[in-house]
SEDREN-758906 format. One record per atom (N, C-alpha, C): residue number from 1; residue in three letters; y, z, x. Coordinates in pm, whole numbers. Example, Ala and Ser with C-alpha at 12.3 -4.5 7.8 and 13.67 -1.06 7.14 Angstrom:
<rovos>
<rovo><seq>1</seq><type>ala</type><north>-569</north><up>780</up><east>1319</east></rovo>
<rovo><seq>1</seq><type>ala</type><north>-450</north><up>780</up><east>1230</east></rovo>
<rovo><seq>1</seq><type>ala</type><north>-330</north><up>780</up><east>1320</east></rovo>
<rovo><seq>2</seq><type>ser</type><north>-225</north><up>708</up><east>1285</east></rovo>
<rovo><seq>2</seq><type>ser</type><north>-106</north><up>714</up><east>1367</east></rovo>
<rovo><seq>2</seq><type>ser</type><north>3</north><up>787</up><east>1290</east></rovo>
</rovos>
This chain:
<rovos>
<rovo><seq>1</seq><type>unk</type><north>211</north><up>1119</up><east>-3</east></rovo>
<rovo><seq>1</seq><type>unk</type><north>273</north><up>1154</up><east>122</east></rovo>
<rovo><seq>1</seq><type>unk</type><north>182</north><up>1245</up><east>205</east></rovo>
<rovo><seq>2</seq><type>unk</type><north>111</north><up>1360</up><east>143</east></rovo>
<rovo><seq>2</seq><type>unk</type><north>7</north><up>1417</up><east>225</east></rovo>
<rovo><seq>2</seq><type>unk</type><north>-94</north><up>1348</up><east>306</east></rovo>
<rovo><seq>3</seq><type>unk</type><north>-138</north><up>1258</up><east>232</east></rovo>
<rovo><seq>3</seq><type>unk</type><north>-254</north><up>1143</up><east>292</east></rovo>
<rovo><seq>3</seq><type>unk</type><north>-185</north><up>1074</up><east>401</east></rovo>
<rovo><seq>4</seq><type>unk</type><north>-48</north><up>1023</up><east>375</east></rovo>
<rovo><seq>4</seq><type>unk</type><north>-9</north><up>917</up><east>489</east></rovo>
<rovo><seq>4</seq><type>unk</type><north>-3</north><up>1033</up><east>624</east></rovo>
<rovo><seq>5</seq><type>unk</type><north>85</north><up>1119</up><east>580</east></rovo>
<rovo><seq>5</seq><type>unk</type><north>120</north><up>1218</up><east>692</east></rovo>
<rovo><seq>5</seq><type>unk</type><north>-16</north><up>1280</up><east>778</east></rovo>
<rovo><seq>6</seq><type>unk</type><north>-150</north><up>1274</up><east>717</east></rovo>
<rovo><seq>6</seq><type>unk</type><north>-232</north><up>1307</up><east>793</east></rovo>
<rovo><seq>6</seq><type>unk</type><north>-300</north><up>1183</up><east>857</east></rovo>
<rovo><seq>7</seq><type>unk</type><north>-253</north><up>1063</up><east>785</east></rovo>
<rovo><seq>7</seq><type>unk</type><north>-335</north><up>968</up><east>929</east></rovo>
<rovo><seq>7</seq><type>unk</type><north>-312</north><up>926</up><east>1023</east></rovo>
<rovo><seq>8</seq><type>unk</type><north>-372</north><up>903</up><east>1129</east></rovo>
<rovo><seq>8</seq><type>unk</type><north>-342</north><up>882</up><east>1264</east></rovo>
<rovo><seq>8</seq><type>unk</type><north>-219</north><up>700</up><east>1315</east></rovo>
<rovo><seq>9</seq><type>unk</type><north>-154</north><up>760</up><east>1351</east></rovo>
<rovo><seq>9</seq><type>unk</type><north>-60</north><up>581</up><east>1394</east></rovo>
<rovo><seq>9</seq><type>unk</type><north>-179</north><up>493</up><east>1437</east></rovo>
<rovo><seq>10</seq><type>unk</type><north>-154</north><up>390</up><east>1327</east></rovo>
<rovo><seq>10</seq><type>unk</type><north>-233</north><up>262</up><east>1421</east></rovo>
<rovo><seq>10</seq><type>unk</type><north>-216</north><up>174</up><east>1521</east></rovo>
<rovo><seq>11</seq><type>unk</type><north>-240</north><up>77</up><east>1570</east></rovo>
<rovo><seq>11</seq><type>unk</type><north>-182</north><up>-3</up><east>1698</east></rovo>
<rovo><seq>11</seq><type>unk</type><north>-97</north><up>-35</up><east>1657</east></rovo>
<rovo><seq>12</seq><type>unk</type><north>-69</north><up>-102</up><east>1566</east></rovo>
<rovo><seq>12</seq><type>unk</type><north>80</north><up>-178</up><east>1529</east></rovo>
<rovo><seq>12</seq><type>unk</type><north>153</north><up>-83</up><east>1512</east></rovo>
<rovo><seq>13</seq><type>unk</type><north>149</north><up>27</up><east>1479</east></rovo>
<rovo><seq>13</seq><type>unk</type><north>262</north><up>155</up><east>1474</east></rovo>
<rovo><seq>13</seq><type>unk</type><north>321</north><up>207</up><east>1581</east></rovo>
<rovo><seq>14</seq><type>unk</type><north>202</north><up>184</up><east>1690</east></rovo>
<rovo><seq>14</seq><type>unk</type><north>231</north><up>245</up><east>1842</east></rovo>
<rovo><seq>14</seq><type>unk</type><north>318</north><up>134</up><east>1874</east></rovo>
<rovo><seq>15</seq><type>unk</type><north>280</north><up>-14</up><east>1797</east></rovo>
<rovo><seq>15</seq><type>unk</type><north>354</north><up>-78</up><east>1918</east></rovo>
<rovo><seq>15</seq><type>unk</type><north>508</north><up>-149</up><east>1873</east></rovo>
<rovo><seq>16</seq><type>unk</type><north>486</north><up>-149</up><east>1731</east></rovo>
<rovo><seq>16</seq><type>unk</type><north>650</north><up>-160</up><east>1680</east></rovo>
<rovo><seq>16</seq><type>unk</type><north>737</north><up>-28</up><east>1642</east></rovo>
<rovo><seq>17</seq><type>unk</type><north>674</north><up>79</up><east>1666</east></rovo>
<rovo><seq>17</seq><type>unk</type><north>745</north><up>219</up><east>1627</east></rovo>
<rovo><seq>17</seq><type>unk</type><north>795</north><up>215</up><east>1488</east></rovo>
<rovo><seq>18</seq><type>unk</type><north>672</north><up>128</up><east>1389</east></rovo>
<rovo><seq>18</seq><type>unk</type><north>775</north><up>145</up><east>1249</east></rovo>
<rovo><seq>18</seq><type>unk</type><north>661</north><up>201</up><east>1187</east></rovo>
<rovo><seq>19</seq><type>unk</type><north>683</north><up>346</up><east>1104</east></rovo>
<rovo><seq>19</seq><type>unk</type><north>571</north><up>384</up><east>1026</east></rovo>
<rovo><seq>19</seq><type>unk</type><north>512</north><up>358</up><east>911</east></rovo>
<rovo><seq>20</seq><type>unk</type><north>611</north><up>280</up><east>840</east></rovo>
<rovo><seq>20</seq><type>unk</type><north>531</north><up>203</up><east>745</east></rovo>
<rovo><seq>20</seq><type>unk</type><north>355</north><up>94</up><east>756</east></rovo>
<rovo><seq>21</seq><type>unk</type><north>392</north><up>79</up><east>892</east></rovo>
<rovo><seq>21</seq><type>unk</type><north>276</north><up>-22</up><east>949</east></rovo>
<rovo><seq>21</seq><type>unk</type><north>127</north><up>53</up><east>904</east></rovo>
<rovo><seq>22</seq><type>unk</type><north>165</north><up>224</up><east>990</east></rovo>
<rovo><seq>22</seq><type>unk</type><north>73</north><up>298</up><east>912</east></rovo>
<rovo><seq>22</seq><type>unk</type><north>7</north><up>272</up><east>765</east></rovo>
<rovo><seq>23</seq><type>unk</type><north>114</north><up>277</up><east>696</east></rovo>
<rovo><seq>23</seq><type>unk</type><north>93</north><up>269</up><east>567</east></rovo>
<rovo><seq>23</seq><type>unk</type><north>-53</north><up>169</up><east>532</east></rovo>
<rovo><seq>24</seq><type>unk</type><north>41</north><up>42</up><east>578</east></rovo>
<rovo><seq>24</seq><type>unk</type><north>-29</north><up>-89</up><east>553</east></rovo>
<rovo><seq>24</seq><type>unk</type><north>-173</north><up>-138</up><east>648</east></rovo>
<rovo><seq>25</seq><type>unk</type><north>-164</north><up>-14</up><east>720</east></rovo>
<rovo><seq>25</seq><type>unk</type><north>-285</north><up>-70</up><east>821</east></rovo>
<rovo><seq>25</seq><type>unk</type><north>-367</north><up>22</up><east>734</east></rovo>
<rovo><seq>26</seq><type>unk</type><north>-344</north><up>135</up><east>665</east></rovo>
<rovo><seq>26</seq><type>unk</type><north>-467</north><up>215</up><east>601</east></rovo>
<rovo><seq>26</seq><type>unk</type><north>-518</north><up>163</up><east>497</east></rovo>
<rovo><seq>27</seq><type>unk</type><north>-430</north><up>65</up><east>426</east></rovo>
<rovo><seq>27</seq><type>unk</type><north>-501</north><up>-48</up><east>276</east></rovo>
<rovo><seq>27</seq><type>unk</type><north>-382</north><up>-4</up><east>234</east></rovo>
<rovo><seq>28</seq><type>unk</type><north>-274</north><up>93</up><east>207</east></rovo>
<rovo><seq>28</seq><type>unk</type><north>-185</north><up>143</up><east>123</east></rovo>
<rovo><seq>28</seq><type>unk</type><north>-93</north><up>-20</up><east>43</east></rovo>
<rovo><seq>29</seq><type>unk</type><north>-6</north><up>-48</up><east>-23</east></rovo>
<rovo><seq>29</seq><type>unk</type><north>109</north><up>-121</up><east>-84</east></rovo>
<rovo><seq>29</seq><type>unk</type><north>208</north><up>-89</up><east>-57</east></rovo>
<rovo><seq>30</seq><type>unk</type><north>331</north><up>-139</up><east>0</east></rovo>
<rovo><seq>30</seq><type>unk</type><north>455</north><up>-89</up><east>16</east></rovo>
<rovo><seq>30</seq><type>unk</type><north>524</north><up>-219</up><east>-98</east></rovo>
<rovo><seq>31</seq><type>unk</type><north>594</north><up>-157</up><east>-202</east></rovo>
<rovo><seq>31</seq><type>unk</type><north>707</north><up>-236</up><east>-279</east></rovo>
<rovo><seq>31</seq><type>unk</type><north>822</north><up>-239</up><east>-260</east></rovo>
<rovo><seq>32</seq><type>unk</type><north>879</north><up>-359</up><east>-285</east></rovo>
<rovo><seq>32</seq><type>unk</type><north>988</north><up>-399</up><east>-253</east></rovo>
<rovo><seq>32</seq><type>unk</type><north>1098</north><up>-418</up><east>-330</east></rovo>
<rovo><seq>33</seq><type>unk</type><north>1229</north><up>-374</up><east>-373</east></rovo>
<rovo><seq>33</seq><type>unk</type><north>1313</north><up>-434</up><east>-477</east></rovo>
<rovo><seq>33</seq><type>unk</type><north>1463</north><up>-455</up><east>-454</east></rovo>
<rovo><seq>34</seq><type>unk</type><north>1516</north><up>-552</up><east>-494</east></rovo>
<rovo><seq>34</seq><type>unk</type><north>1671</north><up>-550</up><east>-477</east></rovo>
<rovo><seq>34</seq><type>unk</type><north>1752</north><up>-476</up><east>-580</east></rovo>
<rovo><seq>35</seq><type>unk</type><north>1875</north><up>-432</up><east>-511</east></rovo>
<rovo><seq>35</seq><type>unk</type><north>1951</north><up>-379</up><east>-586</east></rovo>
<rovo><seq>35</seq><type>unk</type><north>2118</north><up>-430</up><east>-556</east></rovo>
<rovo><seq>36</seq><type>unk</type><north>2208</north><up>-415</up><east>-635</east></rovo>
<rovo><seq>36</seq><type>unk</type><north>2335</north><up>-457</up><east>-586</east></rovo>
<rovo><seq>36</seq><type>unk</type><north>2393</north><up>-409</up><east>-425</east></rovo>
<rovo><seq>37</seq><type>unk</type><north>2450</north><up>-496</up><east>-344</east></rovo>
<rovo><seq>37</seq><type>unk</type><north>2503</north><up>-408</up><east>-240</east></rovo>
<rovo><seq>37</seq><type>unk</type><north>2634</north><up>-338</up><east>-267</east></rovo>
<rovo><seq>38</seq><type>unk</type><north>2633</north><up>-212</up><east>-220</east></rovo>
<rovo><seq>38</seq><type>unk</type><north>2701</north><up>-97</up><east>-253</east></rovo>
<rovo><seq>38</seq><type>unk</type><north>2801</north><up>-127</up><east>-85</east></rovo>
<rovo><seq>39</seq><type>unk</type><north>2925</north><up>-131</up><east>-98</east></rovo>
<rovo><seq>39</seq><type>unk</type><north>3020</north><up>-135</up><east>25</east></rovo>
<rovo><seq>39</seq><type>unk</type><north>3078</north><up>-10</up><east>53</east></rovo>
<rovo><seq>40</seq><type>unk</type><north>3070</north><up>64</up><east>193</east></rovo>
<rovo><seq>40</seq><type>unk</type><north>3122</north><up>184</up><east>229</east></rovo>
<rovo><seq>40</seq><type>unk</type><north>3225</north><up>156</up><east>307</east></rovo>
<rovo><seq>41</seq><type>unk</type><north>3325</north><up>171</up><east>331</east></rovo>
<rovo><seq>41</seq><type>unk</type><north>3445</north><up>178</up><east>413</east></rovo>
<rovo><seq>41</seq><type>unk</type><north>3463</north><up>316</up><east>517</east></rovo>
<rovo><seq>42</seq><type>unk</type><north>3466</north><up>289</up><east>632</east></rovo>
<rovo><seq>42</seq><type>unk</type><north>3470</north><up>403</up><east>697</east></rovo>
<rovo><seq>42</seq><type>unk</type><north>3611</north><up>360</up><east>820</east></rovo>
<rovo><seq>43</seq><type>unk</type><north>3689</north><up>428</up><east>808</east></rovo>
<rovo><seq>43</seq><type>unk</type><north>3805</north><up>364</up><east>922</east></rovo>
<rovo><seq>43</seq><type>unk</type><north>3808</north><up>510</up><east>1041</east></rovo>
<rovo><seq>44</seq><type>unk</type><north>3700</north><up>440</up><east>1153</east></rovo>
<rovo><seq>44</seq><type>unk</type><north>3750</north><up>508</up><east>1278</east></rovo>
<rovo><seq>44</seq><type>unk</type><north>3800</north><up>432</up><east>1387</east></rovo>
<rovo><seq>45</seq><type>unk</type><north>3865</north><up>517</up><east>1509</east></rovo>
<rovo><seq>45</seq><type>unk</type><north>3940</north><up>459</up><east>1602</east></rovo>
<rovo><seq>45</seq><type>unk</type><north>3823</north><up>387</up><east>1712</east></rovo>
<rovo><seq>46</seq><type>unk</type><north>3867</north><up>272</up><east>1716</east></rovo>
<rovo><seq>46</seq><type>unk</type><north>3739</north><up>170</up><east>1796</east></rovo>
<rovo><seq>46</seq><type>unk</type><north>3656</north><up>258</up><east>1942</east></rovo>
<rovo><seq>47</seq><type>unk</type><north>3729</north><up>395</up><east>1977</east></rovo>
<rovo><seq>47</seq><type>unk</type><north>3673</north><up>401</up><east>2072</east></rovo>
<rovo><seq>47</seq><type>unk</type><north>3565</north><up>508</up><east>2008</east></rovo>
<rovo><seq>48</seq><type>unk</type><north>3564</north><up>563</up><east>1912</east></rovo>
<rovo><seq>48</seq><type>unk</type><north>3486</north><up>669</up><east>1866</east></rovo>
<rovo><seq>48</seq><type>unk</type><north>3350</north><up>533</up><east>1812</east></rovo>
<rovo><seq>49</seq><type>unk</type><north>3385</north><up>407</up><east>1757</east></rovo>
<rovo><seq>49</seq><type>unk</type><north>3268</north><up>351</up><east>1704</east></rovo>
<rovo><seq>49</seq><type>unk</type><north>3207</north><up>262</up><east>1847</east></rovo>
<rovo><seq>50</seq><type>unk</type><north>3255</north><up>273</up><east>1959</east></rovo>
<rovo><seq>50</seq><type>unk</type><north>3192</north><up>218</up><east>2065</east></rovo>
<rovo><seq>50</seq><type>unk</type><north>3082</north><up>284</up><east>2110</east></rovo>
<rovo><seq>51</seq><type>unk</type><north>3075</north><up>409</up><east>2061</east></rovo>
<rovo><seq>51</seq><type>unk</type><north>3033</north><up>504</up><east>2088</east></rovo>
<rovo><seq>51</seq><type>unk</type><north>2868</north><up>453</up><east>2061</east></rovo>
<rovo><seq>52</seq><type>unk</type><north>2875</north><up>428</up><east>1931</east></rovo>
<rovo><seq>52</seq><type>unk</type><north>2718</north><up>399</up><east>1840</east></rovo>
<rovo><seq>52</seq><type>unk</type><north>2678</north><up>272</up><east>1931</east></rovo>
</rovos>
């Protein structure tokens, strides 16, 4: 994390705003794995979730 945090955004970082790109534009590996999906229930009133 020290190393990533000191390198500079690359073009593809500037231009999709995702920082992993960083990652992958410096040579780094990003892994991938599935896990079960976990379901959250949240009950608010439709005008509070219009909100998001």
């Amino acid at each position: 994390m020290e190393r990533f945090t000191r390198l500079p955004a690359g073009r593809l970082e500037q231009i999709e705003k995702l920082e992993q790109l960083r990652a992958l534009e410096s040579g780094a590996a990003i892994a991938v794995g599935l896990r079960p999906m976990i379901r959250a229930w949240a009950w608010i009133p439709l005008e509070d979730a219009e909100k998001f």
